[in-house]
Backbone as ProteinMPNN parsed JSONL, in Angstrom:
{"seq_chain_A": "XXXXXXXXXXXXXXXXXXXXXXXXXXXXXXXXXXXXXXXXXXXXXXXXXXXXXXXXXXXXXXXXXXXXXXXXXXXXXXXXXXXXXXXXXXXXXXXXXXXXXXXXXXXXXXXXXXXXXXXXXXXXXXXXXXXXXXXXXXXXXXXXXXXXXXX", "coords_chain_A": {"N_chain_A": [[0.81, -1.187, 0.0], [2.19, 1.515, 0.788], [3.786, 1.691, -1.247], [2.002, 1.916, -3.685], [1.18, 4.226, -2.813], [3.211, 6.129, -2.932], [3.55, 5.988, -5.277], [1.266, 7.506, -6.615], [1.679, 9.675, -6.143], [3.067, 10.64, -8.201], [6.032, 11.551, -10.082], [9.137, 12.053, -8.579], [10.816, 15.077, -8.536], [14.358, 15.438, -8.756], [16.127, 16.668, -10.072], [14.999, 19.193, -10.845], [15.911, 21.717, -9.609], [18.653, 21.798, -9.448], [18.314, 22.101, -12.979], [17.38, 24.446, -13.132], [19.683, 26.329, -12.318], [21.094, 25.781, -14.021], [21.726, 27.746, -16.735], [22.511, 29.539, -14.908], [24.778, 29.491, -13.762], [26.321, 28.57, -15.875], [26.636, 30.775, -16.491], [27.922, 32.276, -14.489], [30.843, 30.478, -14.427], [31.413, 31.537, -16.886], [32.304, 34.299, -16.585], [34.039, 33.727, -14.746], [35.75, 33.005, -16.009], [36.201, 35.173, -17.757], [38.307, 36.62, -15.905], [40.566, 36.039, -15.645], [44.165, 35.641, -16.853], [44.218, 35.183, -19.191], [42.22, 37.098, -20.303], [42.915, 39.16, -20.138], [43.828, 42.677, -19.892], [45.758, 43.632, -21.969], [45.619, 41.212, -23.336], [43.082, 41.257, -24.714], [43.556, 43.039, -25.689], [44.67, 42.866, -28.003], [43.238, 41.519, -29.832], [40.428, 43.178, -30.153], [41.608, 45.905, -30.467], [42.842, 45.903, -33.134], [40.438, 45.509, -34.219], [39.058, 47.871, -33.534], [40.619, 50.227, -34.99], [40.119, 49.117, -37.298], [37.425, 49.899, -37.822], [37.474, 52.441, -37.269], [39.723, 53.903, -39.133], [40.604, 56.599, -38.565], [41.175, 57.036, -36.162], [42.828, 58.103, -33.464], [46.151, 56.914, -31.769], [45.683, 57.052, -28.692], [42.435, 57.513, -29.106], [41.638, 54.795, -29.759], [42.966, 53.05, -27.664], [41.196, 54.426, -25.241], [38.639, 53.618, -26.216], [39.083, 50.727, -26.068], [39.207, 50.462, -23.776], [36.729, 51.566, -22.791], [34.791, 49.086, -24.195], [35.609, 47.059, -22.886], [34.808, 48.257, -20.092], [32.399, 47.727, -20.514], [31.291, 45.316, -20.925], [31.44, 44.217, -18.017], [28.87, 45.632, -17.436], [27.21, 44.996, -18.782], [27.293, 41.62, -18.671], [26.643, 41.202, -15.808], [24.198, 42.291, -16.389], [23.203, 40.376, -17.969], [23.284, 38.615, -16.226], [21.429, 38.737, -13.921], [18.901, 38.285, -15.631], [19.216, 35.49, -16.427], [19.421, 34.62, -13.466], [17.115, 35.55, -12.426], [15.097, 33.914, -14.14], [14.79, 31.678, -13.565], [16.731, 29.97, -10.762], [15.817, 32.033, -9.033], [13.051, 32.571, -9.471], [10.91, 35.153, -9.577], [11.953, 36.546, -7.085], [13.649, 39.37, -7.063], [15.245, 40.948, -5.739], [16.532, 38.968, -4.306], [18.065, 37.784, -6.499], [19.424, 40.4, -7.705], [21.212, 41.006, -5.178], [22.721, 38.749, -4.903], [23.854, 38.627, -7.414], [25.58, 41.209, -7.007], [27.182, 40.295, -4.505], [28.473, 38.215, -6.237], [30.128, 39.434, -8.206], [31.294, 41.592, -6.592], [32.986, 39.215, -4.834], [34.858, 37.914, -7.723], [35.505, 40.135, -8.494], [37.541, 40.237, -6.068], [38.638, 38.188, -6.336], [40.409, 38.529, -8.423], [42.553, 39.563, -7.274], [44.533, 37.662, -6.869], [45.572, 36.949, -9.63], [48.018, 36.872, -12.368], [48.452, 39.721, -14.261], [46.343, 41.087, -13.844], [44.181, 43.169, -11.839], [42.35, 44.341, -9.065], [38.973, 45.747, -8.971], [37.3, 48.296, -7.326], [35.071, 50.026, -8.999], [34.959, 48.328, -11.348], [33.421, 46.836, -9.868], [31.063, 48.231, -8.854], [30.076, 48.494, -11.748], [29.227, 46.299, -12.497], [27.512, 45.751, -10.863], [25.614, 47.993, -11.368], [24.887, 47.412, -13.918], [23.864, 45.056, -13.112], [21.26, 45.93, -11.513], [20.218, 47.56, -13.178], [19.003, 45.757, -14.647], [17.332, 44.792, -13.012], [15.667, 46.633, -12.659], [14.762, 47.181, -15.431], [13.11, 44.461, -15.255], [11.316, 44.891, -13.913], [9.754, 47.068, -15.171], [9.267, 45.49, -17.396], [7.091, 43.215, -16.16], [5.553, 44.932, -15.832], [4.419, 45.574, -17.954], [3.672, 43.207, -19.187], [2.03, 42.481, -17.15], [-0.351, 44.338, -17.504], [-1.317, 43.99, -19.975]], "CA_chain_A": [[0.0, 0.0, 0.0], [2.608, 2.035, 0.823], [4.495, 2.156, -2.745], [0.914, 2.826, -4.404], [0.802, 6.438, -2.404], [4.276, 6.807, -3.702], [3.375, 5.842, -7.314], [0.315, 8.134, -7.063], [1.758, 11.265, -5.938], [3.724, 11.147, -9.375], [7.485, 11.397, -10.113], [9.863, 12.633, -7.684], [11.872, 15.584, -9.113], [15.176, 15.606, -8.215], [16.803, 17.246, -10.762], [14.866, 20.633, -11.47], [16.642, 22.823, -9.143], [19.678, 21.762, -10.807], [18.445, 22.557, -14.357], [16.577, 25.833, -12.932], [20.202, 26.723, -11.785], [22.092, 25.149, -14.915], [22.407, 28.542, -16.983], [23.502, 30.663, -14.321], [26.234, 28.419, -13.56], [27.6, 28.3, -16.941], [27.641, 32.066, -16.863], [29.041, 32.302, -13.729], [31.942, 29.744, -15.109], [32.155, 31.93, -17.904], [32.334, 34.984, -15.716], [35.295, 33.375, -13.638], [36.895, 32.653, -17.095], [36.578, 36.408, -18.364], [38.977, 37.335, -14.436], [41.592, 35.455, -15.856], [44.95, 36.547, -17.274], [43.295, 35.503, -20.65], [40.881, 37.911, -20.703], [43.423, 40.708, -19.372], [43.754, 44.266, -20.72], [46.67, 43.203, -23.17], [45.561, 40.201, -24.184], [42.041, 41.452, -25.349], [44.296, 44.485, -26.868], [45.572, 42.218, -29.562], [41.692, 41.227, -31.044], [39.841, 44.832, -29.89], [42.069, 47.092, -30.874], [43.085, 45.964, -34.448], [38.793, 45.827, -34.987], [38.595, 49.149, -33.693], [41.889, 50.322, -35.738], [39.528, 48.919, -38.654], [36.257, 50.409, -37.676], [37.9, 54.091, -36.918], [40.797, 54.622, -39.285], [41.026, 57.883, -38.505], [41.011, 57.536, -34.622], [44.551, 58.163, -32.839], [45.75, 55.59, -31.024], [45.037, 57.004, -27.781], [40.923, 57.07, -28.679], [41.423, 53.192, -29.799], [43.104, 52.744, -26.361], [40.376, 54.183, -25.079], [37.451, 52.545, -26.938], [39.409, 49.183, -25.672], [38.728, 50.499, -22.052], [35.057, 51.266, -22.978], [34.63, 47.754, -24.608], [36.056, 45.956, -22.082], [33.879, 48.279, -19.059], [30.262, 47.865, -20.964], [31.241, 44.145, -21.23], [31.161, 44.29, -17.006], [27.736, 46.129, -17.267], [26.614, 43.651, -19.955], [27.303, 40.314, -18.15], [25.96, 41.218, -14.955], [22.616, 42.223, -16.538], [23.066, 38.945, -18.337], [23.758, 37.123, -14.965], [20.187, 39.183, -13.534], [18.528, 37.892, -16.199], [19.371, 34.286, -15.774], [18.736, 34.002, -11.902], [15.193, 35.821, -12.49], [14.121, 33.265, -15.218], [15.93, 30.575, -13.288], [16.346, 29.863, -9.682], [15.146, 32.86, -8.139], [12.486, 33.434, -9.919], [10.065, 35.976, -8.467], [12.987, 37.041, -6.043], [14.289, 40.227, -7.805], [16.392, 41.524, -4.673], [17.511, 38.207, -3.964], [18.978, 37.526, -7.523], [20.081, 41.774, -7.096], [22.11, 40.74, -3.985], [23.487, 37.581, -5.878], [24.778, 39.815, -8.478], [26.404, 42.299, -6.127], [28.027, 39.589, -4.137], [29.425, 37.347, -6.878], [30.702, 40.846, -8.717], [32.529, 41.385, -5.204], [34.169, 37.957, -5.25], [34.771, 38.174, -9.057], [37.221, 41.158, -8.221], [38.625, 40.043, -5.437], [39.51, 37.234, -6.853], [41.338, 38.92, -9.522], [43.909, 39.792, -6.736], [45.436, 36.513, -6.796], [45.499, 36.443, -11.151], [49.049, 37.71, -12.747], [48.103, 40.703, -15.163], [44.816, 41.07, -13.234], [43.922, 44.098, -11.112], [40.72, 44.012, -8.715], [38.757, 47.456, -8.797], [36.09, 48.599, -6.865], [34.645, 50.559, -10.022], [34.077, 47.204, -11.586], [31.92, 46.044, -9.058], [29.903, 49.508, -9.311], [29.6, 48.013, -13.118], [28.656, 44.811, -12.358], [26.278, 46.145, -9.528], [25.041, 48.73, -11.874], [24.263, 46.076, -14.712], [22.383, 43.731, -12.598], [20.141, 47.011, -10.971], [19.842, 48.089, -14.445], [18.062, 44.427, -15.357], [16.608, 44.699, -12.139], [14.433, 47.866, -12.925], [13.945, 46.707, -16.711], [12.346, 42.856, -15.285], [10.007, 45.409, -13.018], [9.197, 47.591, -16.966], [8.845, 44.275, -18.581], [6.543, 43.007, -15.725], [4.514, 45.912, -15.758], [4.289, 45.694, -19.543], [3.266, 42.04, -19.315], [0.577, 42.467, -16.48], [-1.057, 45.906, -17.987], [-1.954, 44.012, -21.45]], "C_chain_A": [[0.858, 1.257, 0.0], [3.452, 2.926, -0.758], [3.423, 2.264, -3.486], [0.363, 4.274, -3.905], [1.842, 6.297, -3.139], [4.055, 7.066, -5.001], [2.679, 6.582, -7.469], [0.752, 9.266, -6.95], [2.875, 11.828, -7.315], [5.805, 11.205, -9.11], [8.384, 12.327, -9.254], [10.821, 13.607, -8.734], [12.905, 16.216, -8.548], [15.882, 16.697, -8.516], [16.624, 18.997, -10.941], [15.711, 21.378, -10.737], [17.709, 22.893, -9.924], [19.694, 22.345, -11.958], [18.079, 24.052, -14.152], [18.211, 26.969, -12.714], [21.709, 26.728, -13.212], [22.525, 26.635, -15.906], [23.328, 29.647, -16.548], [25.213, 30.409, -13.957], [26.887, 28.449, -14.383], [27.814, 29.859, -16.961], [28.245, 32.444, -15.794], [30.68, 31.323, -14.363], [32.556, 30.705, -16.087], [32.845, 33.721, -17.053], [34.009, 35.002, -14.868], [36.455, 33.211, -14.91], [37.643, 34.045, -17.712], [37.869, 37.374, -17.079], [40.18, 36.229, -14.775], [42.668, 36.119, -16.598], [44.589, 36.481, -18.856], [42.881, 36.294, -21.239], [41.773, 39.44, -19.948], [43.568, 41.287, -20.392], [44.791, 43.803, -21.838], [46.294, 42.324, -23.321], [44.303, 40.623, -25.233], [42.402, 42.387, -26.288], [43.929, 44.203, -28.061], [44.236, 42.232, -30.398], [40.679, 42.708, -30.826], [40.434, 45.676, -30.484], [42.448, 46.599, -32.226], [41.261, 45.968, -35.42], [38.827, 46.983, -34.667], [39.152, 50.162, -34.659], [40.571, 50.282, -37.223], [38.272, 49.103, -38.609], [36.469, 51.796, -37.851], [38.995, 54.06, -37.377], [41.45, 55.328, -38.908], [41.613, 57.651, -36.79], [42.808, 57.161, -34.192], [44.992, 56.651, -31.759], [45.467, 55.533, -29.215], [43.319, 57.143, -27.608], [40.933, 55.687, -29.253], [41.968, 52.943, -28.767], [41.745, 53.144, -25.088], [39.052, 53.921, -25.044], [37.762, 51.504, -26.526], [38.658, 49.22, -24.746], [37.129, 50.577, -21.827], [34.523, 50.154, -23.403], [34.16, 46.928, -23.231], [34.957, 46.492, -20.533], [32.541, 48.386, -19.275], [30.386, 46.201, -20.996], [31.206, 43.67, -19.316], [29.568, 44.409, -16.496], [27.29, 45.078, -17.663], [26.304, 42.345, -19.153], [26.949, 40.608, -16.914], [24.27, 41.288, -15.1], [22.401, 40.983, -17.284], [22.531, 37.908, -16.712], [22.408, 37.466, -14.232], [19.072, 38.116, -14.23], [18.171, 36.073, -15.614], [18.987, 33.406, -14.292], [17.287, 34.241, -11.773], [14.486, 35.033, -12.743], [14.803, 31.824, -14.305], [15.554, 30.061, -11.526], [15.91, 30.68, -9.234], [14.183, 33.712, -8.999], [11.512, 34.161, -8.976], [10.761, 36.369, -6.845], [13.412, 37.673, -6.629], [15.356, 40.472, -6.757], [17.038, 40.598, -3.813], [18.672, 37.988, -5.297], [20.026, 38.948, -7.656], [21.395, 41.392, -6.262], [22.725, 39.745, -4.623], [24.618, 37.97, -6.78], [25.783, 40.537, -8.007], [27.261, 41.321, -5.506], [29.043, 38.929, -5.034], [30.368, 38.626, -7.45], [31.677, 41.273, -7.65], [33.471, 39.89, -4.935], [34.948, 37.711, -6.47], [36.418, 39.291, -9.54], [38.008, 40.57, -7.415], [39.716, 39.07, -5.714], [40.709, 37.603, -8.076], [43.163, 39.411, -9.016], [44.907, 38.869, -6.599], [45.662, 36.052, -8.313], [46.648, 37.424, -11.458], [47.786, 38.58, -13.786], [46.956, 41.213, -15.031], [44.92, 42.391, -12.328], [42.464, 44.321, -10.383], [40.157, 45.519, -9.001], [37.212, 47.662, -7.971], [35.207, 49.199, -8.019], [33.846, 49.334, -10.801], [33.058, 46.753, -10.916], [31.4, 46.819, -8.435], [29.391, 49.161, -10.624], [29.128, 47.439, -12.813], [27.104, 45.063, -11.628], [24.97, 46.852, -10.608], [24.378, 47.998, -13.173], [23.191, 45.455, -13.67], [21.192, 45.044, -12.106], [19.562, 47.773, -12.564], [18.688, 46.983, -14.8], [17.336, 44.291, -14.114], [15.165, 45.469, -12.179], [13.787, 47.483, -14.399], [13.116, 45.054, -16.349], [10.864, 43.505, -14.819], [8.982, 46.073, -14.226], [8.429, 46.046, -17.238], [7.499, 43.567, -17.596], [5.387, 43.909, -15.672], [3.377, 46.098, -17.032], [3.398, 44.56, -19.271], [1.681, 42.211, -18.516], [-0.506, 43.268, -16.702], [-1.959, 45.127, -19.116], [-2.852, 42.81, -20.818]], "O_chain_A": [[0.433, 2.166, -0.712], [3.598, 4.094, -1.12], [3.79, 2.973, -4.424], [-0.461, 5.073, -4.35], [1.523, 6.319, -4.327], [4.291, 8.07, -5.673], [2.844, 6.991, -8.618], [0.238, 10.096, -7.699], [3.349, 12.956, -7.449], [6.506, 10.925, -8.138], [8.165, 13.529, -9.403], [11.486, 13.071, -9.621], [12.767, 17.276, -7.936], [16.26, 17.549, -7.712], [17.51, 19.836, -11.097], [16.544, 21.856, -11.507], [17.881, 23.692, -10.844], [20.656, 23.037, -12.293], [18.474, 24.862, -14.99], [18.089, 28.182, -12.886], [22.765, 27.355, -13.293], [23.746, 26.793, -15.918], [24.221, 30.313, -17.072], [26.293, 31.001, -13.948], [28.098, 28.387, -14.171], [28.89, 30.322, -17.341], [29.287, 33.059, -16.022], [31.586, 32.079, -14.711], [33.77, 30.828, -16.246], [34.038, 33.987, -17.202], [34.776, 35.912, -14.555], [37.679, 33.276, -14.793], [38.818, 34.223, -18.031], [38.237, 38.526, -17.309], [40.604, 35.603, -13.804], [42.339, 37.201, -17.085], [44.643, 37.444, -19.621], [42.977, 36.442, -22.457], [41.275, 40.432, -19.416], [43.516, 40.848, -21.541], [44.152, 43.595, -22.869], [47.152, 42.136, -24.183], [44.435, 40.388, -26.434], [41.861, 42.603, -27.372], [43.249, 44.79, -28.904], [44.136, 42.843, -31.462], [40.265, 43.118, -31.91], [39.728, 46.389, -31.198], [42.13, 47.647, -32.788], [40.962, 46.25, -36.58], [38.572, 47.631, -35.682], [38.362, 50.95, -35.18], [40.27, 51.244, -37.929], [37.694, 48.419, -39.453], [35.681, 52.405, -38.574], [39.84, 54.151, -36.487], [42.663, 55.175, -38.764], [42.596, 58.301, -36.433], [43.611, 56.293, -34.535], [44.315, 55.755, -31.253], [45.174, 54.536, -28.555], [42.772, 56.992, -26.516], [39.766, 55.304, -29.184], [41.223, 52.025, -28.422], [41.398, 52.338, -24.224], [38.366, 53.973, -24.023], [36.751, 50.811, -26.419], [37.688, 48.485, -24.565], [36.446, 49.939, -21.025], [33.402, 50.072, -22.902], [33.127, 46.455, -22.757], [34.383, 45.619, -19.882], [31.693, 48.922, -18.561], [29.261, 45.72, -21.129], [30.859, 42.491, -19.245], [29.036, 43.733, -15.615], [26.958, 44.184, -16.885], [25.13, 42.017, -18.985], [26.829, 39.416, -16.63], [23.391, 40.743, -14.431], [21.265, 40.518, -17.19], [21.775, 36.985, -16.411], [21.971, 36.423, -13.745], [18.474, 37.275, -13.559], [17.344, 35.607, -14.83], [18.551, 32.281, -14.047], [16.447, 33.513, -11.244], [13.406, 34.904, -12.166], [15.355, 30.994, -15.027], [14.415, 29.837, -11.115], [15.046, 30.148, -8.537], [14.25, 34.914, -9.255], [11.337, 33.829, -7.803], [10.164, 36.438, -5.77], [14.067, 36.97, -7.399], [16.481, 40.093, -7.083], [17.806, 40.895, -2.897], [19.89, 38.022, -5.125], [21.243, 38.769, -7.708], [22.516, 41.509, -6.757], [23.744, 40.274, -5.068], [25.82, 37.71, -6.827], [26.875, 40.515, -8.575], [28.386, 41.416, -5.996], [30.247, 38.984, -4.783], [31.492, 38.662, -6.95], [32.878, 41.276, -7.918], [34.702, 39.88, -4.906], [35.992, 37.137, -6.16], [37.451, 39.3, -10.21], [39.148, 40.293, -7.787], [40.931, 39.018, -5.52], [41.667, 36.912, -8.422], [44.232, 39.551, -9.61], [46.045, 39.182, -6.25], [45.935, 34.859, -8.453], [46.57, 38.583, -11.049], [46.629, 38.219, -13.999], [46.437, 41.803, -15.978], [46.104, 42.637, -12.097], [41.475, 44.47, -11.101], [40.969, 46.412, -9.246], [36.188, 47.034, -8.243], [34.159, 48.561, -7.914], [32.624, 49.239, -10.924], [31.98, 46.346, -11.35], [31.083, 46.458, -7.302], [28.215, 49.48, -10.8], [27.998, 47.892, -12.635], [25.98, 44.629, -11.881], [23.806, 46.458, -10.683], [23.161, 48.147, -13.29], [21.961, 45.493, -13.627], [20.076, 44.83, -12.578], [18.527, 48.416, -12.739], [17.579, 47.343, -15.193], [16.487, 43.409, -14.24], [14.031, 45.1, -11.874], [12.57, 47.463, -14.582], [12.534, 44.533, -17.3], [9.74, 43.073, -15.077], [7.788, 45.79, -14.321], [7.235, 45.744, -17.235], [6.605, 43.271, -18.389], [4.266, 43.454, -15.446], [2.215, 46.493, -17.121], [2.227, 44.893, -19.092], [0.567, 42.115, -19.033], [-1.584, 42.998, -16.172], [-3.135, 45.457, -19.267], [-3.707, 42.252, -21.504]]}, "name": "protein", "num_of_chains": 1, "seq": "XXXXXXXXXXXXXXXXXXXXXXXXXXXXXXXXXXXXXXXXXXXXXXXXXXXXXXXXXXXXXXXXXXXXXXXXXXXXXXXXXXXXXXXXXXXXXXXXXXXXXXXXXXXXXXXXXXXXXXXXXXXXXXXXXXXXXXXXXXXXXXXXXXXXXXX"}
């Protein structure tokens, strides 16, 4: 009798959290990959700056030095409102100011960790980007919700 309640109450799911959790994870991963010496200011030089070079002829090479630096700090903004995104639709959904706080924390580990990466530098500024990305996708989920429930 006992294993016909079990059988009736349907399939045990083990897994969803897991999958609910599975994209944020890979962009965290990727996240931890971009705080590497890989992904440092000279290495990204080499492929950024010969596209910008060939986008902006004209431009000197101190505004393609800094167009790199703008690249490289909208790509901070960027992947945090990515990483918002992801926890919203994901594990925390209908938790905006938990996935918020998520954001802000990992973005604070993210740097710090960069203090232990050769060619790496942590910055508090970044993780005002990062912060400022995810609060950015924080206020556009509240738009898009507003949008959604209005029609």
């Amino acid at each position: 009798m006992e294993n016909s309640a079990i059988a009736a109450a349907g399939p045990v799911k083990t897994n969803s959290n897991l999958r609910l959790w599975m994209p944020a994870a890979a962009w965290i991963v990727m996240l931890f990959v971009f705080s590497t010496t890989i992904f440092s200011a000279a290495n990204t030089g080499r492929i950024i700056e010969p596209i910008l070079r060939w986008i902006f002829p004209a431009a000197s090479a101190a505004h393609i030095v800094l167009m790199h630096g703008l690249v490289r700090k909208s790509a901070h903004f960027f992947n945090y409102a990515v990483l918002f995104w992801l926890l919203i639709r994901g594990p925390m959904a209908d938790r905006p100011y938990a996935a918020l706080v998520c954001c802000i924390l990992y973005a604070a580990v993210d740097e710090t960790h960069q203090i232990f990466v050769p060619g790496r530098t942590p910055s508090p500024y970044d993780v005002a980007l990062d912060s400022t990305g995810a609060l950015f996708s924080r206020f556009l989920y509240d738009a898009v919700r507003e949008l959604t429930c209005a029609a």
